[in-house]
N, C-alpha and C positions, 0 to 999 in steps of 0.2 A: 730437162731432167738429167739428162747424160752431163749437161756440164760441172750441176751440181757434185753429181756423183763421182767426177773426176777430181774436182778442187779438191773434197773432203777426202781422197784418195793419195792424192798429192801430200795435202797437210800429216795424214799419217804415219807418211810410209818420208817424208822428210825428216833428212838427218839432222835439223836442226830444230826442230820443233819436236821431234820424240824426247828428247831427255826429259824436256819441260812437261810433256804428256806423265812419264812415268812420274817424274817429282810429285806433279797433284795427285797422281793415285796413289801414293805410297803416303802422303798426308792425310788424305780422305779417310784408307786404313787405318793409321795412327786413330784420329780421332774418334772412327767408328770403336777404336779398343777400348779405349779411354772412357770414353762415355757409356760405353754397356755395360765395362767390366772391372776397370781398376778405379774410377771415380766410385762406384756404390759400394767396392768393398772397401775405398780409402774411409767412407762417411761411416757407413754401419763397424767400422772398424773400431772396438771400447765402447758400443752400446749408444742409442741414440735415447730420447725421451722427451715429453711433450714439459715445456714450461708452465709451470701451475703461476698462476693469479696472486700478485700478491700486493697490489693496487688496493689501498684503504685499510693496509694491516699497520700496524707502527713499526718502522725499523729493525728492529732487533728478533720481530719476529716472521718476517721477512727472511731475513738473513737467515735464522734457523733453518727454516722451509727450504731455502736454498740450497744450504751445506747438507743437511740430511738428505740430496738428490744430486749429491755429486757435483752442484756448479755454482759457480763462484761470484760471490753480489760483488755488486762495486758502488759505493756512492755517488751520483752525477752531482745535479746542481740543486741549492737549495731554493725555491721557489717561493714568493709570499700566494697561498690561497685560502680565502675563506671558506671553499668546501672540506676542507682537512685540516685537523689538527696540526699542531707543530708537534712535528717527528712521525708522521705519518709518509704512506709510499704512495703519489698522486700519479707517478706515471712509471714504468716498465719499458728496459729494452734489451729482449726481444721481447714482445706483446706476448701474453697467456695463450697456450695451446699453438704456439709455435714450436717446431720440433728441431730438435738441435743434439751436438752431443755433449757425453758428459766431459763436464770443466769447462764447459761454454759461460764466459762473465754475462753478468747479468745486471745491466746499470739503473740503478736505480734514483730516482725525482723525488727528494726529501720536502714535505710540505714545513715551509718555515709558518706557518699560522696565519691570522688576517694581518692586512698590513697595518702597522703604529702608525699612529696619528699625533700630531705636535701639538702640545697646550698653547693656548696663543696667551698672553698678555692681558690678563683683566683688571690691573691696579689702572684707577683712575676715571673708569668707565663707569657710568649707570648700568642698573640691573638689566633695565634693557638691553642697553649698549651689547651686555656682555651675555646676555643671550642668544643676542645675533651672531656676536661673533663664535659661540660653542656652536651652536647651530650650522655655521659653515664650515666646521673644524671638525662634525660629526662628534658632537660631544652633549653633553645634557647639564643643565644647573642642578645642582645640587641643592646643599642644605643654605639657608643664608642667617647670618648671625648680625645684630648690631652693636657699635661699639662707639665711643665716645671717640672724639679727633678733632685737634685744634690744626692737624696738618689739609685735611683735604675735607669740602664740603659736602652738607648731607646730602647722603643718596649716591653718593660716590664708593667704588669699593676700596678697601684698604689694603686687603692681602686675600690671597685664594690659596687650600689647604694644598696642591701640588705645583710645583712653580712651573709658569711658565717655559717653555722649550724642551720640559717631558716630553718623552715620548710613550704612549699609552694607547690600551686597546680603545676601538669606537664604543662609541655609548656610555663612556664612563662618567660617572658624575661626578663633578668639579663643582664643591661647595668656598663659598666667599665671605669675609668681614665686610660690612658693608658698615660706612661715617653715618654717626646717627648728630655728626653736628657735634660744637660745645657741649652741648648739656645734652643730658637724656632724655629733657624735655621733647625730645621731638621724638616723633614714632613714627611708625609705619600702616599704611593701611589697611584693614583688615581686608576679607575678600568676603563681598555680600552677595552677590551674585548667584540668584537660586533660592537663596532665604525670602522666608516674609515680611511684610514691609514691617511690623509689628518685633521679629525678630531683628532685622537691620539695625530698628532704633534701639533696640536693647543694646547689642551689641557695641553699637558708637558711643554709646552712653558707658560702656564699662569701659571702652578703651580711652576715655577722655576725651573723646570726638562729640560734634555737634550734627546733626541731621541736618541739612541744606535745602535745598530746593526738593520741591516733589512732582515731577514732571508724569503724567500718565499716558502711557502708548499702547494703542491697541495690538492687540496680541493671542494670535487663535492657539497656537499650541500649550502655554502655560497657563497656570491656575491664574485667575486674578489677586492682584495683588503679592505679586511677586517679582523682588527686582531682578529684572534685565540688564540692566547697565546702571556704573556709579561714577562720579566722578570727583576725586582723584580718583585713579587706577588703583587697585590693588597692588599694595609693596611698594608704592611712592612713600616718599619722608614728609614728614610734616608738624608744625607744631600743636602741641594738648589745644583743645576747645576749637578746634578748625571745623569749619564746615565740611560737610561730602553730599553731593549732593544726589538725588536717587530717582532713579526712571523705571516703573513700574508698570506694571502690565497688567492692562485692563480690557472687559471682554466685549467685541462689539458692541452689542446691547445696551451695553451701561455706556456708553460714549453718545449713543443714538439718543436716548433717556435724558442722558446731562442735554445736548443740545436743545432737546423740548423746553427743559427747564426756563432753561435761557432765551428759549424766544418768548416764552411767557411773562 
């Protein structure tokens, strides 16, 4: 214990390590000032004040909110989001109810809207074709029109009302000319799906179409005699008096019944 007490006696009262002793105390001091007394009153020096919220306002009104509190917007980066409009404030820097003083800038995340989407190339494609492809372009078919063309065959499209390599928001619908062939003679098919078999034939009969085959499939959730599937597809090309053929829906019972028949 004595030895201890002599080292540390030593180190003190040595003329080479005292200066270094007073240096750190005379720093200690400093900082002890600094930090109790001339940093709170450098901060609260022209008023401090809490940043109000301005995440989800538009821009300009933003900025007003701002300048009416003494501090100064800045615009950061513009950003594509779908949860904000374009010209919208998505993000804040410094965050709401952060305290600061005044003329403290205030940067603000401009929402540039959802992001554009590219039209892709529908001349030449089937309806289908060009369904799939709006479908993976985040886009929708529109309206379809037919048109006579000695350039490209039926059922092909000829031209679509925005061209290709637009840029445009998602889900817009992109309607199409679609080759109805040399002559007009050929048409497109209706959609019977849902109708009555009785309606069906109506219909085929007004559009120049012929009734086809009558296939009957049992079927618990719809009414009997109602078709479920046709074939051609609905919006295939085809020429006047064409068959289409129809798969109707019929109720257990009557399937069980026909069988009797037939073994009799």
């Amino acid at each position: 214990m004595k030895n201890y007490k002599r080292i540390f006696t030593d180190i003190f009262t040595s003329k080479t390590i005292r200066p270094f002793l007073w240096i750190i105390g005379i720093l200690t001091a400093i900082l002890f000032v600094l930090d109790t007394f001339i940093m709170p009153y450098y901060v609260n020096k022209g008023g401090t004040l809490a940043v109000p919220k301005v995440v989800g306002l538009k821009e300009a009104a933003a900025r007003k909110i701002l300048d009416s509190l003494h501090l100064e917007p800045r615009r950061g980066e513009i950003r594509q989001d779908p949860s904000y409009p374009e010209g919208y404030v998505i993000l804040q820097n410094p965050e709401a109810e952060q305290t600061v003083k005044m003329g403290r800038r205030v940067y603000l995340t401009i929402s540039g809207g959802e992001q554009d989407v590219i039209v892709p190339s529908l001349r030449g494609r089937s309806i289908r074709d060009a369904k799939f492809a709006l479908d993976r372009a985040a886009l929708r078919q529109g309206a379809i029109q037919y048109q006579v063309s000695i350039e490209l065959p039926e059922g092909t499209i000829i031209t679509q009302d925005i061209p290709p390599g637009s840029k445009v928001k998602k889900n817009m619908f992109i309607s199409v000319i679609v080759s109805a062939g040399e002559s007009m003679d050929s048409i497109y098919i209706p959609s019977l799906i849902g109708k009555t078999l009785s309606e069906a034939q109506k219909i085929l009969k007004e559009k120049g179409l012929r009734t086809g085959n009558i296939t009957y499939q049992i079927n618990e959730e719809l009414l009997p005699n109602t078709v479920i599937d046709q074939l051609p597809r609905e919006n295939e090309i085809v020429t006047t008096q064409k068959e289409v053929d129809l798969f109707i829906a019929q109720a257990p019972e009557q399937s069980v019944k026909k069988q009797e028949r037939e073994k009799k």
